[in-house]
N, CA, C and O atoms as a MOPAC input file, in Angstrom:
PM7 MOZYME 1SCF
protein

 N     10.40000 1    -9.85000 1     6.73300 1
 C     10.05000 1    -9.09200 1     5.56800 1
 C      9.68800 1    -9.99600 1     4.38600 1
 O      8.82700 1    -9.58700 1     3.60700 1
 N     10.39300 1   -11.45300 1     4.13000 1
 C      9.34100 1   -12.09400 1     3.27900 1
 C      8.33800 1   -12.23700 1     3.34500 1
 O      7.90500 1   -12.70700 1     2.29300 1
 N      7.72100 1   -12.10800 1     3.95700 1
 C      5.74700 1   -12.21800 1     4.08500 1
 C      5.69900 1   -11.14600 1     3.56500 1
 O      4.60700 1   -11.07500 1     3.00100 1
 N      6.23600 1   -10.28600 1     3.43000 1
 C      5.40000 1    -8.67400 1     2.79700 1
 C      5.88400 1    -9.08300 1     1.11800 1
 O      4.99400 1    -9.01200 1     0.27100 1
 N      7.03600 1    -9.42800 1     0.75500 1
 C      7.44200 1    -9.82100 1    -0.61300 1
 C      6.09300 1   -10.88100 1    -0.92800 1
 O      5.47800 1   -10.80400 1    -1.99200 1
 N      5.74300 1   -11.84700 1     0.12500 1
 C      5.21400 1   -13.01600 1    -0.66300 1
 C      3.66200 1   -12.63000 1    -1.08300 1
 O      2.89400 1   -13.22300 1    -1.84100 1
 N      3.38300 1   -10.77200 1     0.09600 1
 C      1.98700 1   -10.99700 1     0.18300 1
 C      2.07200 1   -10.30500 1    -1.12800 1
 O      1.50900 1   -10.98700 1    -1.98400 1
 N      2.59000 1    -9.15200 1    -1.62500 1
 C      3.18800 1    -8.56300 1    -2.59500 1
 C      2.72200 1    -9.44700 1    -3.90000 1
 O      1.63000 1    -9.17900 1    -4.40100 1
 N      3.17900 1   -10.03900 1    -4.21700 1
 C      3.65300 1   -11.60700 1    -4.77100 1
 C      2.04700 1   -11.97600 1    -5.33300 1
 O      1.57100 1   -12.12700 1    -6.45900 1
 N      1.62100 1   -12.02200 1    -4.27900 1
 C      0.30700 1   -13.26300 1    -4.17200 1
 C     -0.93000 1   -12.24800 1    -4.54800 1
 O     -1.87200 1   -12.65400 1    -5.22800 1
 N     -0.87200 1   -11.08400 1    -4.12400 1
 C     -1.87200 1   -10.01500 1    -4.11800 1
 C     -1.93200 1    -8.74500 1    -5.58800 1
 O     -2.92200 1    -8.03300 1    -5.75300 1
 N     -0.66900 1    -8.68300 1    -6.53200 1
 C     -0.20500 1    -8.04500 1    -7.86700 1
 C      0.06600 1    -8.70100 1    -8.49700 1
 O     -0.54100 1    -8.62000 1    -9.56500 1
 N      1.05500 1    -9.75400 1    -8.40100 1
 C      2.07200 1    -9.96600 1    -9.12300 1
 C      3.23100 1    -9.68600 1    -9.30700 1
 O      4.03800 1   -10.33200 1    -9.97500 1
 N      3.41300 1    -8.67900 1    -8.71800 1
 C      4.96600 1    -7.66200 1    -8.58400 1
 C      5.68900 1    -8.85300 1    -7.27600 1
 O      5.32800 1    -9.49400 1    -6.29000 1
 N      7.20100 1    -8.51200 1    -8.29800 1
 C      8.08000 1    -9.07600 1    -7.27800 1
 C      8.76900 1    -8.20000 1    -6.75500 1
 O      9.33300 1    -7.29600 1    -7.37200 1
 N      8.79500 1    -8.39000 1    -5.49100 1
 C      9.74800 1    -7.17500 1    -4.84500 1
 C     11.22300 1    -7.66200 1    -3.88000 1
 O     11.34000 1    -8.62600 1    -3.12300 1
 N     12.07000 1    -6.77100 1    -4.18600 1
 C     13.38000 1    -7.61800 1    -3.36700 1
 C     13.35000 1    -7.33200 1    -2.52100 1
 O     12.81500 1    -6.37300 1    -1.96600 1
 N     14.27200 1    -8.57700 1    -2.03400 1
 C     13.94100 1    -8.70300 1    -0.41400 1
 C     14.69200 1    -7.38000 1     0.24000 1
 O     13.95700 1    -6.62400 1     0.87500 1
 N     15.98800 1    -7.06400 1     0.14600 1
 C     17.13400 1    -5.81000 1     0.04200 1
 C     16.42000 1    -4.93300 1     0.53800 1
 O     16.76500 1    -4.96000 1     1.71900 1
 N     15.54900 1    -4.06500 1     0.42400 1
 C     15.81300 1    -2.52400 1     0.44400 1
 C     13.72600 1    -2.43000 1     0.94200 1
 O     12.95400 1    -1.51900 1     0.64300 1
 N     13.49000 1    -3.38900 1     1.53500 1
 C     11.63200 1    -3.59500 1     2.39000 1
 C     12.21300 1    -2.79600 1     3.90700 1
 O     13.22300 1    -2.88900 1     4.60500 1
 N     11.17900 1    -2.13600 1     3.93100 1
 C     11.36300 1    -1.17300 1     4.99200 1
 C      9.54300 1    -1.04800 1     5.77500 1
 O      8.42400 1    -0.86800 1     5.29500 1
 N     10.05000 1    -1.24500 1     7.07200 1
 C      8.76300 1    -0.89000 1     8.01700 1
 C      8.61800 1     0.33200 1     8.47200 1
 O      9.28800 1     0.82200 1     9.38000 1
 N      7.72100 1     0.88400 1     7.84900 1
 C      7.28000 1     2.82600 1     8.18300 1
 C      6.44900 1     3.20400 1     9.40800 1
 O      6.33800 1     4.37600 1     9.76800 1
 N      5.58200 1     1.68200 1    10.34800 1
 C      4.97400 1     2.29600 1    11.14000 1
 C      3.63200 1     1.96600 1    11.05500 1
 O      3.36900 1     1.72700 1     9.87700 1
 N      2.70500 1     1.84900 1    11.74100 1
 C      1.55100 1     1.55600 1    11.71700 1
 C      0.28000 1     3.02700 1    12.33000 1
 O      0.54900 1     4.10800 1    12.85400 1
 N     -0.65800 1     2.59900 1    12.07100 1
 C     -1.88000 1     3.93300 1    11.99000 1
 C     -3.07300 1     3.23200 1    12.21100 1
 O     -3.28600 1     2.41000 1    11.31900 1
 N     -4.03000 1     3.27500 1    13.19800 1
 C     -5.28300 1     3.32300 1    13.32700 1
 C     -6.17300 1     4.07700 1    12.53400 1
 O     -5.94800 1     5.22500 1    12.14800 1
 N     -7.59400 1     3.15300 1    12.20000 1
 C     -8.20400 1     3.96500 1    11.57100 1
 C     -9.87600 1     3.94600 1    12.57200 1
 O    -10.15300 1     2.77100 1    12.81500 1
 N    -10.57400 1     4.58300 1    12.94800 1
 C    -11.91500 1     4.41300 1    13.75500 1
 C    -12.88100 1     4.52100 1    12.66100 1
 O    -12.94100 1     5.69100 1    12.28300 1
 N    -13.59500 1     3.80400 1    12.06400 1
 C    -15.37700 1     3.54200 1    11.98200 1
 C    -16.14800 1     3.63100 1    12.79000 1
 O    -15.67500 1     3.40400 1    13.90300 1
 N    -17.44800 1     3.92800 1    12.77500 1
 C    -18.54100 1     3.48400 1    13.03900 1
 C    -18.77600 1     1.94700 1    13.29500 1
 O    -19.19200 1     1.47800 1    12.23600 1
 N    -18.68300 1     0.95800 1    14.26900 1
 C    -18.79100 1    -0.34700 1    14.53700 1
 C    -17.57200 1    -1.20300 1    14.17400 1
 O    -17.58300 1    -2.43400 1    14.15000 1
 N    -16.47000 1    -0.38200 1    13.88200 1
 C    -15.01000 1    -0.88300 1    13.60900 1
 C    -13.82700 1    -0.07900 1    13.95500 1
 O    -13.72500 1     1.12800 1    14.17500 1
 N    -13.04500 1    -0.92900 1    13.95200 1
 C    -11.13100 1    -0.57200 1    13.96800 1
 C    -10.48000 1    -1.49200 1    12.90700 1
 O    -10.45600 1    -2.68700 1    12.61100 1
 N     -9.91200 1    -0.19500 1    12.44800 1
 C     -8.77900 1    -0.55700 1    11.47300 1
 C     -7.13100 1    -0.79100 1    12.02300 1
 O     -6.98200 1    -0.27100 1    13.12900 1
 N     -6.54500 1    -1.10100 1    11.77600 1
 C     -4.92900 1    -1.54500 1    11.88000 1
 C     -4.03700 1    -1.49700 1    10.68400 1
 O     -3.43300 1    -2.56100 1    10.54700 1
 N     -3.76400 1    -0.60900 1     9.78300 1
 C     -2.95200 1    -0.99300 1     9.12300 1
 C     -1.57700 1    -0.13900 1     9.13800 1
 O     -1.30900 1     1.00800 1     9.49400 1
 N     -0.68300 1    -1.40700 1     8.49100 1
 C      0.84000 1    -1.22600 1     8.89600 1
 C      1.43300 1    -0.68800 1     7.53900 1
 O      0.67600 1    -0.84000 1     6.58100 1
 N      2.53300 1    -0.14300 1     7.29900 1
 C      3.07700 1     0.32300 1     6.43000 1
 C      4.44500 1     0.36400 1     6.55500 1
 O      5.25800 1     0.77000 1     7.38500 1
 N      4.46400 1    -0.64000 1     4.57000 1
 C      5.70600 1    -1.32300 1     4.14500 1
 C      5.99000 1    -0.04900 1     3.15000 1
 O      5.27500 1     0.85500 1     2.71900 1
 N      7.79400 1    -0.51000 1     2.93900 1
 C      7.54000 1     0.09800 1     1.47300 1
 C      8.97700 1    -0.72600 1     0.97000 1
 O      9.61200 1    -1.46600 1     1.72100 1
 N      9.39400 1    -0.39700 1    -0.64900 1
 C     10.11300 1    -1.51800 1    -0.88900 1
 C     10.80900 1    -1.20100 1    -2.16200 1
 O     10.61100 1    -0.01400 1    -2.42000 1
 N     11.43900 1    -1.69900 1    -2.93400 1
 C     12.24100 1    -1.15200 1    -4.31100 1
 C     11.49100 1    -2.09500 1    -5.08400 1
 O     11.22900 1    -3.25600 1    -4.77000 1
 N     11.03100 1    -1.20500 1    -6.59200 1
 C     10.58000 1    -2.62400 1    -7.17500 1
 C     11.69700 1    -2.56100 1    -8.52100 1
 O     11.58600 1    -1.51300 1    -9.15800 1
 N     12.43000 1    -3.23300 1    -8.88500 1
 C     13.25100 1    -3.87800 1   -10.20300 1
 C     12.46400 1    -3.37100 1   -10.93400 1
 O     12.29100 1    -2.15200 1   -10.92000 1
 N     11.88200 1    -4.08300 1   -11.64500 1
 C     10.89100 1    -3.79700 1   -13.05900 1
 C      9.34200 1    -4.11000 1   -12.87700 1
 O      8.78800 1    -5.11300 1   -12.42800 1
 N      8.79400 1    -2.84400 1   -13.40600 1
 C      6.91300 1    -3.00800 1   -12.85600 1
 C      6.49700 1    -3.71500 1   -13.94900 1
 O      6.49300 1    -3.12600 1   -15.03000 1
 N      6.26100 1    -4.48100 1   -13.91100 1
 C      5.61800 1    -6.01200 1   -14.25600 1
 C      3.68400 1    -5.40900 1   -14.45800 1
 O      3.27100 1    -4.38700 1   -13.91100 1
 N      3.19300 1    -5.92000 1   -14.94800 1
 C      1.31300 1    -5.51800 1   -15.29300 1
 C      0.83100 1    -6.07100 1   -13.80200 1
 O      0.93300 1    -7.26100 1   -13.50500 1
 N      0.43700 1    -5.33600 1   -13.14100 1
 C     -0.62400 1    -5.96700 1   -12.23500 1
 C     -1.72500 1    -7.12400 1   -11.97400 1
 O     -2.83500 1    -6.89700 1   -12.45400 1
 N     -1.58600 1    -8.07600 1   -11.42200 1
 C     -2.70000 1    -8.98500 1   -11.57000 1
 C     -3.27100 1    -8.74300 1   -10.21700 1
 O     -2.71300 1    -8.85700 1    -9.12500 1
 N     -4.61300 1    -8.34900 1   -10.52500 1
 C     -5.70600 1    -8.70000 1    -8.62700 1
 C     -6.58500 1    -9.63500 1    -9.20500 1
 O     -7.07800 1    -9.97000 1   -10.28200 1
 N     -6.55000 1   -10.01400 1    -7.52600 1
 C     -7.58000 1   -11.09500 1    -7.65600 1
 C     -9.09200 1   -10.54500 1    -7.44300 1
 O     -9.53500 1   -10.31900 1    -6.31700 1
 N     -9.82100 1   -10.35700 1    -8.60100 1
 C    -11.43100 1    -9.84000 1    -8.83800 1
 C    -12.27700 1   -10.51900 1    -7.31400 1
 O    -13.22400 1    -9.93800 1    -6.78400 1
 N    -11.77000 1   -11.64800 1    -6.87900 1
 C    -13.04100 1   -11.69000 1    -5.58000 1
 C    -11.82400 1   -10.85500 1    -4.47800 1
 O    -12.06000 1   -11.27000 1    -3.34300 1
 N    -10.91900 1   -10.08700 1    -4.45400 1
 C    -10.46900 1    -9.34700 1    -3.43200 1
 C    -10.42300 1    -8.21800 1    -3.41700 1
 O    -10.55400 1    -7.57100 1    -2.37700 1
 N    -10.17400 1    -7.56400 1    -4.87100 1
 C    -10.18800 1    -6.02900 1    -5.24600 1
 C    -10.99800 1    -5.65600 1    -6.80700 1
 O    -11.13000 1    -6.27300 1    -7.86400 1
 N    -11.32700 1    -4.64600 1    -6.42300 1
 C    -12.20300 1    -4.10200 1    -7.40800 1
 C    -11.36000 1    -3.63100 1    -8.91700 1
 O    -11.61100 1    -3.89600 1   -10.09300 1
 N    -10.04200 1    -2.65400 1    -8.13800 1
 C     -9.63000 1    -2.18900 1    -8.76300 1
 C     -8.15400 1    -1.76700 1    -8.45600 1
 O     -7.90500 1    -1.78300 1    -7.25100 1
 N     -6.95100 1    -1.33300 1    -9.40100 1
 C     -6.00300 1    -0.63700 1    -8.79200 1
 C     -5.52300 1     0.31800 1    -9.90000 1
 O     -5.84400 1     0.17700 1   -11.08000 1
 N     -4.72700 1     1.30500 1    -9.43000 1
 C     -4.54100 1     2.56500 1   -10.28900 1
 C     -3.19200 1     3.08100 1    -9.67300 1
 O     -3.19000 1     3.35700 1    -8.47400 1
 N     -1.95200 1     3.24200 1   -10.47100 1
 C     -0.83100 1     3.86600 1   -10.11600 1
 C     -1.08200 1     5.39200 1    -9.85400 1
 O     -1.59500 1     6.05200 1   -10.75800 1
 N     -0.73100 1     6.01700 1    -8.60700 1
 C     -0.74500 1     7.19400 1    -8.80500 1
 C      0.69300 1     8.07200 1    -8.04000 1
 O      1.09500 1     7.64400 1    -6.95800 1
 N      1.21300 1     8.97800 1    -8.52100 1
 C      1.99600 1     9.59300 1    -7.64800 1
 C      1.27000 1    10.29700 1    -6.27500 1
 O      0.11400 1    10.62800 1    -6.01400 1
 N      2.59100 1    10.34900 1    -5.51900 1
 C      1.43800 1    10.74300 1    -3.90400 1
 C      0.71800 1    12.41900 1    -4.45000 1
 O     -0.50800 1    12.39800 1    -4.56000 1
 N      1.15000 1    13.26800 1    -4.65100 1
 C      0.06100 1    14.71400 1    -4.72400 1
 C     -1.04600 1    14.38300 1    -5.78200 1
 O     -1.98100 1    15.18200 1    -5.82500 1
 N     -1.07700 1    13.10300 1    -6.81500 1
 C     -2.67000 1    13.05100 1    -7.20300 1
 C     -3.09400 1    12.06900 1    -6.53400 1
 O     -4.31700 1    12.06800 1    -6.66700 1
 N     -2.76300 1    11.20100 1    -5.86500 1
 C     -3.66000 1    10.37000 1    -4.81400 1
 C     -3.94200 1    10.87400 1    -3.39900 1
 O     -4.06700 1    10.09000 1    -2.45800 1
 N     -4.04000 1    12.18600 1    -3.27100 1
 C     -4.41400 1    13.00000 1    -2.07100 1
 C     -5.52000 1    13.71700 1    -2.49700 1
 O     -6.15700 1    14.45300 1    -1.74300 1
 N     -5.86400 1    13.48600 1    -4.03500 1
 C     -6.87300 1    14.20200 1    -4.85400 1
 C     -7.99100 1    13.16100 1    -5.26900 1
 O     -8.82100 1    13.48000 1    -6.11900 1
 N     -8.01600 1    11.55000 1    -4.49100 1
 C     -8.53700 1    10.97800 1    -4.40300 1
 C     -9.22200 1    10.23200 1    -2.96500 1
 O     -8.80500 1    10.12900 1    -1.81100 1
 N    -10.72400 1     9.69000 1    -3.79600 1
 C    -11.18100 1     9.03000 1    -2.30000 1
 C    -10.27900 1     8.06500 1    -1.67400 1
 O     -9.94800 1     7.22200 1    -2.50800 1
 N     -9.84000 1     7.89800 1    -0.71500 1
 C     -9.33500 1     7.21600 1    -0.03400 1
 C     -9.32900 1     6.53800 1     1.41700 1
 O     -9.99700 1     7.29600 1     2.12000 1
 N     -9.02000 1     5.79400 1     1.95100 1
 C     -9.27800 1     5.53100 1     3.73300 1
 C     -9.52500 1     6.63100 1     3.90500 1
 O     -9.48400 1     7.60800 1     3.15700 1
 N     -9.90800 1     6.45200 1     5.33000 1
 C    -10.33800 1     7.33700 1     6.35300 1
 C     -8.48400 1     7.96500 1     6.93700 1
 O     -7.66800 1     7.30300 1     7.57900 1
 N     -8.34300 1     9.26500 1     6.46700 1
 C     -6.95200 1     9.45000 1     7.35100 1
 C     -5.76300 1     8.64500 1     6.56200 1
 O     -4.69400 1     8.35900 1     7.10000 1
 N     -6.07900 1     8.34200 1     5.29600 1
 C     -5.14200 1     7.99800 1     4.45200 1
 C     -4.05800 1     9.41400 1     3.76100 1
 O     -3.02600 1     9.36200 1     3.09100 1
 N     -4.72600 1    10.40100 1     4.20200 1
 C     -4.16900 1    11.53100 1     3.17500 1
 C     -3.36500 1    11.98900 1     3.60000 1
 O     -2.53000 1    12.58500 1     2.91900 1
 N     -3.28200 1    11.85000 1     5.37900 1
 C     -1.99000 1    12.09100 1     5.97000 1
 C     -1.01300 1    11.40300 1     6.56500 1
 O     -0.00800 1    11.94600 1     7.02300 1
 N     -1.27300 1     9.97400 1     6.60500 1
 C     -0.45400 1     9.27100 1     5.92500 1
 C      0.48200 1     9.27100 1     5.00000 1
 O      1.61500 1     8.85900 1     5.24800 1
 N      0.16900 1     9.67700 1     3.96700 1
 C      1.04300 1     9.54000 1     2.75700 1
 C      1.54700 1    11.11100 1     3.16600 1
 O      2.77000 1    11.12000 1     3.30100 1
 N      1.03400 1    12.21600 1     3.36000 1
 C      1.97700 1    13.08500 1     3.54400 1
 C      2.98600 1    13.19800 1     4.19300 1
 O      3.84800 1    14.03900 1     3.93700 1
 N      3.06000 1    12.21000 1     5.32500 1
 C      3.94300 1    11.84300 1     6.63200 1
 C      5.14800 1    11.12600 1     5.50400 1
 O      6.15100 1    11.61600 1     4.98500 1
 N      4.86400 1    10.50100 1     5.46200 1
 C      5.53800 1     9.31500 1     4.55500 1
 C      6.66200 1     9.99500 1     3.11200 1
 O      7.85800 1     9.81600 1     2.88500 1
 N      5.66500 1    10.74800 1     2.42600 1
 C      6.58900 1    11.49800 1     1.64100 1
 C      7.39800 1    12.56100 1     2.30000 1
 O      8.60300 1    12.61300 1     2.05500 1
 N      6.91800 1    13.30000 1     3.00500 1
 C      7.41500 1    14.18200 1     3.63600 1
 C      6.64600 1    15.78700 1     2.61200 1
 O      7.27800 1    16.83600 1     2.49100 1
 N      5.63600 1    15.62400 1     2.19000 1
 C      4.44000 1    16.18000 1     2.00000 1
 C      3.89800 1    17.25800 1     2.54800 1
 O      2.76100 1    17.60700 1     2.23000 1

């Protein structure tokens, strides 16, 4: 689970403790000329600290609670995801 703190870390700025990182499971996603893989962490954060991304990796980021980020574009099959997850 430190690699998820460090990617955490390296990818916001947010520090997250090591304590209370939890593995939720992983989800395929299918494209057109691709496969997706992604896995899902989740984690306690202490104090939310300002976000830093790195501009050549992400465009953008935006806090949202899960019922208005189901009201957004998102992955392919991201929306039930997060409903799984919250229990949604």
């Amino acid at each position: 689970m430190d690699a998820i703190a460090r990617a955490l870390w390296a990818e916001t700025g947010i520090l997250a403790t090591g304590e209370k990182q939890a593995y939720s499971g992983k989800f395929y996603v299918r494209y057109p000329g691709y496969d997706l893989v992604y896995h899902i962490f989740s984690t306690d954060i202490e104090k939310l600290e300002p976000v830093v991304i790195m501009q050549n990796e992400h465009k953008a980021f935006y806090w949202a609670r899960p019922h208005t980020s189901l009201k957004m574009r998102l992955v392919l099959d991201m929306d039930e995801r997060i409903k799984r997850f919250y229990g949604i």
